[in-house]
N, C-alpha and C positions, 0 to 999 in steps of 0.2 A: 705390514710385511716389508722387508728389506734384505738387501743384496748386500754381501760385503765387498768394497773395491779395492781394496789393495789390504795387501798382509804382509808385514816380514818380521823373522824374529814373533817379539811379544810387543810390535809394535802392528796395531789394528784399524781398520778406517771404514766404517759401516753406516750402509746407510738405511734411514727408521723406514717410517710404515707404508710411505709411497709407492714404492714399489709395485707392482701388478702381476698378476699370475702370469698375465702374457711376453714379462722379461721375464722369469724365471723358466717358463717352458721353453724359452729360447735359447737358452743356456747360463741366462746370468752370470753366476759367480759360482765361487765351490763353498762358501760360507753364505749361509743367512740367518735374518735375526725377525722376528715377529711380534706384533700385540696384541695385546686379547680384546680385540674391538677399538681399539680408540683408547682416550682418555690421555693422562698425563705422562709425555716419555719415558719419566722416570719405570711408571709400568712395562714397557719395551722389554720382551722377551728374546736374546739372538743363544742362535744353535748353530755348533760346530759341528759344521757338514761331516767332519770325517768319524769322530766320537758321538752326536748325535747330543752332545751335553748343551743342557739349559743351564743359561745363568741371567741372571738383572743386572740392567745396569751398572746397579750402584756396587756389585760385585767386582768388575773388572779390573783387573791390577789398575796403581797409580802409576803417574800423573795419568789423568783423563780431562776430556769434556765433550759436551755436546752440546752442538751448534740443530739451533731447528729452523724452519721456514716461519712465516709468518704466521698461519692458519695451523703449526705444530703438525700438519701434515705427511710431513719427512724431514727426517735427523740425520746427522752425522757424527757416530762418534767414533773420539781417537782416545786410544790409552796405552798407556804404559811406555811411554814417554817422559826423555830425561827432566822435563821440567813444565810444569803451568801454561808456562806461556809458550812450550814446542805444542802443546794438546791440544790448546783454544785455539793456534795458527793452523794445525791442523785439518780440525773440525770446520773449522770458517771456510778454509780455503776446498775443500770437499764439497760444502752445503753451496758454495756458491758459484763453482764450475757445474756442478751437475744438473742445480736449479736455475740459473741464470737469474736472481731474486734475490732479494734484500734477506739476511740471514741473519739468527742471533746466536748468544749464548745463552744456550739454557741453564745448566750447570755445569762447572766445575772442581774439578776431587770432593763431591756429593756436598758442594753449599746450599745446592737446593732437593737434591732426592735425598732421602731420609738413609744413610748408609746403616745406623747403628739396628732397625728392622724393615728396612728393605721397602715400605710402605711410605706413596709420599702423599701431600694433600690429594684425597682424591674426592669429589661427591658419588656417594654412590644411590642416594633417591631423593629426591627422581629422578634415572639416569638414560629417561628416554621410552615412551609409550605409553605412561601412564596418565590416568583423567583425573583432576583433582575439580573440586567444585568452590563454586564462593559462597563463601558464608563457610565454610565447614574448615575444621581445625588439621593438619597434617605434618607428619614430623620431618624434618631436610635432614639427610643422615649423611655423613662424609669421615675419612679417614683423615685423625688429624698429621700423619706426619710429624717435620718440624716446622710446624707452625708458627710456633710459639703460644703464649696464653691467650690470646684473641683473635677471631676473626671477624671478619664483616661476610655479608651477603647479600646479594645483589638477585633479582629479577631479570632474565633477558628476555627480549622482543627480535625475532628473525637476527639474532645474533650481535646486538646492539642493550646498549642497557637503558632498563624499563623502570625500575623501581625497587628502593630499597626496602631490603626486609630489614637487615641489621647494620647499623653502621657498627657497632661492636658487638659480640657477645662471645661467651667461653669457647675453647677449641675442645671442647669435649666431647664431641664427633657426633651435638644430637640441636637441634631450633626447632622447637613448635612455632608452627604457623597459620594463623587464619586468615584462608583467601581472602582479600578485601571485596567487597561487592563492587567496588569500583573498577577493577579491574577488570579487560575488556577478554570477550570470549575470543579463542584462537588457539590454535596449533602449534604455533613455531615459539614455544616458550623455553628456555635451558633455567638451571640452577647456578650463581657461580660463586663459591666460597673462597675467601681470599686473607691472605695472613695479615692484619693490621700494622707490623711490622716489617713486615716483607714484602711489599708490593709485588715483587714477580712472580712469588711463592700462589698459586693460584690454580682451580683448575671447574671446570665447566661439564655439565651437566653432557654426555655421549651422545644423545640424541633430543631430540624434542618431546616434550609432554603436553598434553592440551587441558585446557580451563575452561569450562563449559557444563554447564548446568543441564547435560544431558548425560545420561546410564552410559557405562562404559560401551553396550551391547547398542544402544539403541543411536548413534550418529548412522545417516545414513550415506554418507562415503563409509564409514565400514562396512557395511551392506553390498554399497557398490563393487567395491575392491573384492569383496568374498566370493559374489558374484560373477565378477570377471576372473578370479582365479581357479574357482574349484566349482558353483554351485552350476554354473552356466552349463557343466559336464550332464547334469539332469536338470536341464528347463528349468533352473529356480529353487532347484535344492539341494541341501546341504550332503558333501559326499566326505568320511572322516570314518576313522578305525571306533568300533564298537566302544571302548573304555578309553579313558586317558593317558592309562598305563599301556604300553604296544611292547610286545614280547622281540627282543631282537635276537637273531642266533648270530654268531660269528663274529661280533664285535669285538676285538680283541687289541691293547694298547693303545697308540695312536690313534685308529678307528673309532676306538671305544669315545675317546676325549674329542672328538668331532662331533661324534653324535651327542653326545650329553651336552654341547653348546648350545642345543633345542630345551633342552630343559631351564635351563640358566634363564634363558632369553623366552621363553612360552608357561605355558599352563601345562604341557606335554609333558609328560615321564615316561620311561624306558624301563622293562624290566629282562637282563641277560640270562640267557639259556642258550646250554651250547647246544641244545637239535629244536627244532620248532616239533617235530616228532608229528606230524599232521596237523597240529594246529595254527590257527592264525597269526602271522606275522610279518617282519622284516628280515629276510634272509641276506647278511654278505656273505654272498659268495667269494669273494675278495677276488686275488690275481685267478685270470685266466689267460690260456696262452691262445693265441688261433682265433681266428674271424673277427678282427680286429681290422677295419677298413679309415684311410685317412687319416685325420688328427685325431680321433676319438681316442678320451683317455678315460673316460667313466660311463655306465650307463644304467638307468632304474627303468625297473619294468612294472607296473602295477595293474590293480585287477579289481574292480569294485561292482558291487551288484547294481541292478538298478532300484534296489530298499534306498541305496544311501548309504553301502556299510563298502568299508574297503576291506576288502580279505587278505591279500597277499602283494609282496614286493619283494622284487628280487633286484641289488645293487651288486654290479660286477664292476671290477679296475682291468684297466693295461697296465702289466706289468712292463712295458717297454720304459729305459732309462728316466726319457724326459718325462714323464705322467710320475715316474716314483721319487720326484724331488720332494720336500718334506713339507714345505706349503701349501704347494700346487696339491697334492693328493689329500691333504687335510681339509683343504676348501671342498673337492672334487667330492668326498665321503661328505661331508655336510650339505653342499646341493643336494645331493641328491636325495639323502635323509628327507630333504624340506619339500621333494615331489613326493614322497610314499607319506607324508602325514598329510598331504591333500593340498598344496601349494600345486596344482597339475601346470598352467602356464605363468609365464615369469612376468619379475614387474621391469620397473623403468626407474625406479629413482635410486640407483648409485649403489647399492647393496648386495649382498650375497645372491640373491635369488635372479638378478638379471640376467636378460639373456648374452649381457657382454658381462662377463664379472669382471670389477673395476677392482675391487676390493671386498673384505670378509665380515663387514660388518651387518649385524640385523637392523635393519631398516624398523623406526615405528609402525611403517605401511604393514609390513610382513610379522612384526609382536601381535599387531590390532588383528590381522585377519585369523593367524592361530589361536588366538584365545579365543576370539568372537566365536570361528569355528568348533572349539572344543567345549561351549559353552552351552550348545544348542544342541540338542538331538541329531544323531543322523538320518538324514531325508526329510529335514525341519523345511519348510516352503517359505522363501522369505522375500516370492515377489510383491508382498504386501508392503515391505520397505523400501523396492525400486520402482512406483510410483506405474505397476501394471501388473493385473490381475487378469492372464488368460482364462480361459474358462477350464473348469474341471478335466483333467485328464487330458488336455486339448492347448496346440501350440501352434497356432494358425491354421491350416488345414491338416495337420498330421499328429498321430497320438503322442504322448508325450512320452519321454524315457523314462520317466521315473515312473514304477509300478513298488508299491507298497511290500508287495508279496516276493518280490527279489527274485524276479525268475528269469533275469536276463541279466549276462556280465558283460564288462566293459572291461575294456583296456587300454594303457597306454606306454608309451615308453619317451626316455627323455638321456640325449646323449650330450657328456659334455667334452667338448674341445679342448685341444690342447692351446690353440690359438685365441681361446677367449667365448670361441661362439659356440652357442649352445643350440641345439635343434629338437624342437618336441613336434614328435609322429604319435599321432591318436590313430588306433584300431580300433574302431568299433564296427 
């Protein structure tokens, strides 16, 4: 996500993904520009606030460039500028007033983003969540850009390099690879593909994948984390919509492409109808005007039996100015989406679902607990995997909530701030 900070003419100065919702609901800028989760700048989506037009990067009139921080975290770029070296002086002097941080150039007039299709190195699997086992063969798939005709690939360890897979092979956007048995079990592994001729030309796996010789379903931090988010709601079991496919009414445009980012990123699909007509689903209700208290800009209401099945969710916005800026409300519709499929409280590691949103990306914590989730039955009992087995029907001295026969509902609701802080109130 980013703000743009000065404009004049068709001379432009914006900065990348660092940004946070909580400048932008403050007022920001009158242009922003956004990414779709991370990855290589070159992907950097920016939209002109007053026309609402998307364009990439490597679109923007010339001269350009763009200057990034170290960790590619937030960019600056400048274009359309009389010459190379007003763009690059530009960009630097941007990325380095704003960051207070050592700053580079990433590219300039597209020597490293791929101008002629818009796609630059990117790896796209594994690009975060998923389990690969050793001894077992699996393919590393990445867009080659301008690469050129070779690349290398490299193994990372907690963001540090661990082992080579290829010091060359073809840029033909595909490497089979068989986990070595040597290599040690762990969580914090990335992919990173790199141009053999291009040193800078490079880009890194979005999130973390884990190596371990246990079932995607069966690590018992996933257990834990499902538990703490959704099952804990019935003493230890599992709470999630009857099918995989959840029927939404009202999603329309922008709306629509918030919530289909749960697909991209889960096992979850979505199927649109414009009336839910009494049946089970995701209702937006979208803008409403009135009883609107404080900074609150979004809110989901949900309703789940005690079988384990959710029935119904209803997401409403504030239409007031600051909630209808075009980031802020496209995150605001996706939170919320991620409490009606059964995320009920939030996590803690830096991602879309926390209860401070830093930024919009899906955490592996929040891939691992929606599939684990979507993989099990509703009202599956999984405190066999958190190392305690109450007694039947029984939760220290008081019955349990979860009754098979589904004859008692629950509910909850979950409000998000304009300011960042989000607040979840359970009715039950």
């Amino acid at each position: 996500m980013s703000l743009l900070l000065a404009s004049c003419g068709r001379e432009h100065t914006t900065s990348g993904v660092g940004a946070t919702e909580l400048e932008i609901a403050r007022g920001g800028s009158t242009n922003s520009a956004s990414s779709d989760g991370g990855g290589s700048p070159c992907n950097w989506t920016f939209i002109e606030s007053k026309t609402r037009k998307e364009y990439k990067y490597h679109k923007v009139p010339l001269h350009k460039a763009l200057a990034v921080t170290p960790d590619q975290a937030t960019g600056y770029a400048a274009w359309g500028r009389s010459t190379k070296r007003n763009a690059k002086t530009s960009a630097l002097r941007e990325c380095k007033l704003n960051n207070a941080t050592t700053c580079r150039i990433f590219d300039i007039d597209g020597n490293v983003c791929d101008k002629s299709s818009g796609r630059a190195l990117k790896v796209i699997t594994p690009n975060g969540g998923e389990l690969w086992k050793p001894r077992k063969s699996y393919t590393i798939r990445w867009n080659k850009g301008n690469a050129g005709k070779f690349v290398k690939i490299r193994l990372l360890k907690s963001g540090k390099a661990y082992k080579w897979i290829s010091k060359k092979t073809k840029n033909d956007g595909k490497h089979r690879w068989k986990v070595p048995s040597s290599v040690a079990v762990g969580s914090a592994y990335k992919i990173r593909v790199q141009s053999v001729t291009k040193s800078r030309l490079q880009d890194n796996s979005d999130s973390n994948f884990t190596i371990s010789k246990n079932s995607p379903t069966g690590g018992s931090k996933a257990y834990r984390d499902l538990n703490r988010h959704n099952a804990y709601a019935l003493d230890g079991h599992t709470v999630r919509w009857a099918s995989k496919t959840i029927l939404v009414s009202g999603a329309k445009g922008p709306w629509r492409k918030a919530v289909n980012r749960w697909t991209k990123a889960t096992n979850v699909k979505f199927k649109y109808v414009a009336s839910l007509a009494g049946r089970k689903g995701i209702q937006i209700v979208g803008h409403t005007n009135g009883g609107w208290s404080g900074n609150i800009c979004g809110m989901a209401g949900y309703r789940y039996r005690s079988s384990g099945h959710i029935v119904a969710c209803k997401v409403t916005m504030n239409p007031s100015s600051d909630c209808r800026q075009y980031e802020v409300e496209q995150n605001i519709m996706t939170h919320e989406i991620g409490h009606c499929i059964g995320l009920f409280k939030h996590t803690s590691d830096g991602g879309l679902m926390d209860r401070i949103v830093r930024n919009h990306v899906f955490t592996s914590t929040v891939r691992n607990m929606i599939n684990l989730l979507y993989s099990l039955k509703p009202g599956t009992n999984i405190n066999s995997k958190l190392a305690r087995r109450p007694p039947a029907g029984m939760r220290g001295s008081r019955p349990s909530k979860y009754d098979p026969a589904g004859g008692k509902l629950y509910s909850g609701t979950s409000y998000f701030m304009k300011n960042g802080d989000i607040v979840l109130v359970e009715d039950q």
